[in-house]
N, C-alpha and C positions, 0 to 999 in steps of 0.2 A: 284228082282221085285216080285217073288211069295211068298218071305216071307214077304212082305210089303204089299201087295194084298189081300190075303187068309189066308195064314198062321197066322198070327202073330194076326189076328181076333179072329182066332179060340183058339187060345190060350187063349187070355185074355178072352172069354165066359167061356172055363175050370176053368181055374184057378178062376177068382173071383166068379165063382158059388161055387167052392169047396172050397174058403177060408172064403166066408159068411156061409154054412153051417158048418163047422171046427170052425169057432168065433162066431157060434153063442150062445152059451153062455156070450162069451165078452162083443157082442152088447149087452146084456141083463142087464149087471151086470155094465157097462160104461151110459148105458141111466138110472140106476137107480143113480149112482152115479151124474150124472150132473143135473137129477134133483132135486136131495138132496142140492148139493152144489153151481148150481148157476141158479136155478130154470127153468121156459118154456119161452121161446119153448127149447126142448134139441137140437135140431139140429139146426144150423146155414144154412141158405142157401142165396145162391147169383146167379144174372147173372152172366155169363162166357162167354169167344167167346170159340167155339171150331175149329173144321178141319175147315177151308175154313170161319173161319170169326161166324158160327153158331150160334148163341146163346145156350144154354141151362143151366137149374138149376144144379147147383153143390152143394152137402150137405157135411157139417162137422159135428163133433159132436163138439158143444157149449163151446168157452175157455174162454170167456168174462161174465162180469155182464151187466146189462144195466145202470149203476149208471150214472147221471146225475149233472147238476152244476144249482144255483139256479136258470138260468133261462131255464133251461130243456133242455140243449144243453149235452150230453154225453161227458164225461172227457175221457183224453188222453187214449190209448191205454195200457198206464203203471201202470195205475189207476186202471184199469177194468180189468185185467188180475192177477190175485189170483195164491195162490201155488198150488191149484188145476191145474188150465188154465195150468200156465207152465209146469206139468209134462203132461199133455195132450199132448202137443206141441212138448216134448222134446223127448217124448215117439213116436210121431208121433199116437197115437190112438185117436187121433180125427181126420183123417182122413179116418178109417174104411170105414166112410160112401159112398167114393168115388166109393168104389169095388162095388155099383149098380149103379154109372152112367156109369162105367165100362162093366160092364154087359148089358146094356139098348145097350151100343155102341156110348155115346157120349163121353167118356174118353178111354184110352188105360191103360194099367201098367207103360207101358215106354213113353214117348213121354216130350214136353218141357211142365214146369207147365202150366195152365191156370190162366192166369191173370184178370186185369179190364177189363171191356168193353170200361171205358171209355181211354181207352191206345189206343185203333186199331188205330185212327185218327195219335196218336201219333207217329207209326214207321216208319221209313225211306223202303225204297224197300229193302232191304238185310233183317231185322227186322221180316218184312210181312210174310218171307216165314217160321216163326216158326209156322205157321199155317195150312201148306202144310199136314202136319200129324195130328191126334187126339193129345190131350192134353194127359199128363200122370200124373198118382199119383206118380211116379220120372220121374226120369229125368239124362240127361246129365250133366246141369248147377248145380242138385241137389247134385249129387256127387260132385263134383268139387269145392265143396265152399258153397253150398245153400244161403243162405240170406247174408252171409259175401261176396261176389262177388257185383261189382259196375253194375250199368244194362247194360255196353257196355261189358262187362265179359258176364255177364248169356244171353244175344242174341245170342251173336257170337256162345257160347255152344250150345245155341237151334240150331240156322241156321245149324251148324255142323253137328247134329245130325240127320235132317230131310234132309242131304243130304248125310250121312253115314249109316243110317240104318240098322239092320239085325240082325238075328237073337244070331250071336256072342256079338254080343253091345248090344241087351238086355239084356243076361246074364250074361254079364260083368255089365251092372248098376243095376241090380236088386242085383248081390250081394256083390258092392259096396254099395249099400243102404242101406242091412241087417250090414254091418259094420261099418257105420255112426250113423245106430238108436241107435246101441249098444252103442258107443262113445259118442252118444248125441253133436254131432258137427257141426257146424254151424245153429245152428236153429234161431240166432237172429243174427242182424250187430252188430257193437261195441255201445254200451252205446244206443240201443231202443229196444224195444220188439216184433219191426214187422220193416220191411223193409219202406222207403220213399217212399213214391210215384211216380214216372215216371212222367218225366217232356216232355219229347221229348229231341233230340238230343241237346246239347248248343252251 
């Protein structure tokens, strides 16, 4: 309970201050690269729920073009996503950007991803309580499968995890993570480029 409380705050303030300072070259040389290759804005940003439902801005760095179909409706996802995008993705460096919402205290390192907003309505009461904790830049579900998991697989992991907690489990999925990045494993489901959208339970 005092690593869930205190602790485990304090950590993520250290660490993503000291790993934005350490990458900041990265960030330098990734924000000149995406706006070379897939122009502005470089950074993606979106609503998110966070702890307890919150809202807040969550930023990426840019994996998509905005190309469009003749009547100015944006083409699929498989479309708009270049070899650039993919190795962004597969690399996981476009999400750098997350270590200052991290920092701010609206994400954690570990916690279950954050999703749509428009999903909350969607979860059943088991579901719901992936919310109990701050969102993470991994995850439980993320090791475990990441996007190749079906959504009744990556809740359960979430639930699990925001009722397992601590300080050994984050250690364990942080470098489970580092060993995934390196693999480049599971970053997409079979045959799309981004996961389905959440329907609600069937």
């Amino acid at each position: 309970m005092i690593y869930r409380k205190y602790i485990k705050r304090i950590l993520d303030i250290v660490i993503s201050l000291t790993a934005i300072a350490v990458l900041s070259p990265v960030y330098i040389v990734l924000f000149i690269l995406v706006r070379f290759k897939l122009g502005s804005p470089v950074l993606f940003h979106q609503d998110r729920p966070g702890k307890d439902g919150k809202i807040f801005h969550m930023y990426k760095f840019r994996s998509m073009t905005d190309e469009r179909d003749e009547n100015g409706e944006l083409l699929p996802d498989e479309a708009r996503l270049t070899p650039f995008g993919r190795k962004l993705r597969s690399t996981s460096l476009d999400e750098l950007p997350e270590l200052f919402c991290i920092l701010k205290g609206d994400m954690s390192l570990v916690g279950p991803r954050p999703l749509l907003v428009q999903y909350l309505p969607l979860y059943n009461e088991r579901q719901r309580h992936r919310h109990d904790v701050r969102p993470g830049l991994t995850g439980w579900a993320q090791v475990n499968g990441r996007n190749t998991l079906t959504w009744p697989q990556k809740f359960e992991y979430d639930v699990e995890y925001t009722e397992k907690v601590s300080f050994l489990m984050d250690i364990k999925i942080l470098f489970m993570t580092a060993v995934n990045v390196l693999k480049r494993e599971g970053i997409s489901p079979e045959g799309s480029a981004t996961m389905d959208f959440f329907k609600g339970e069937e």
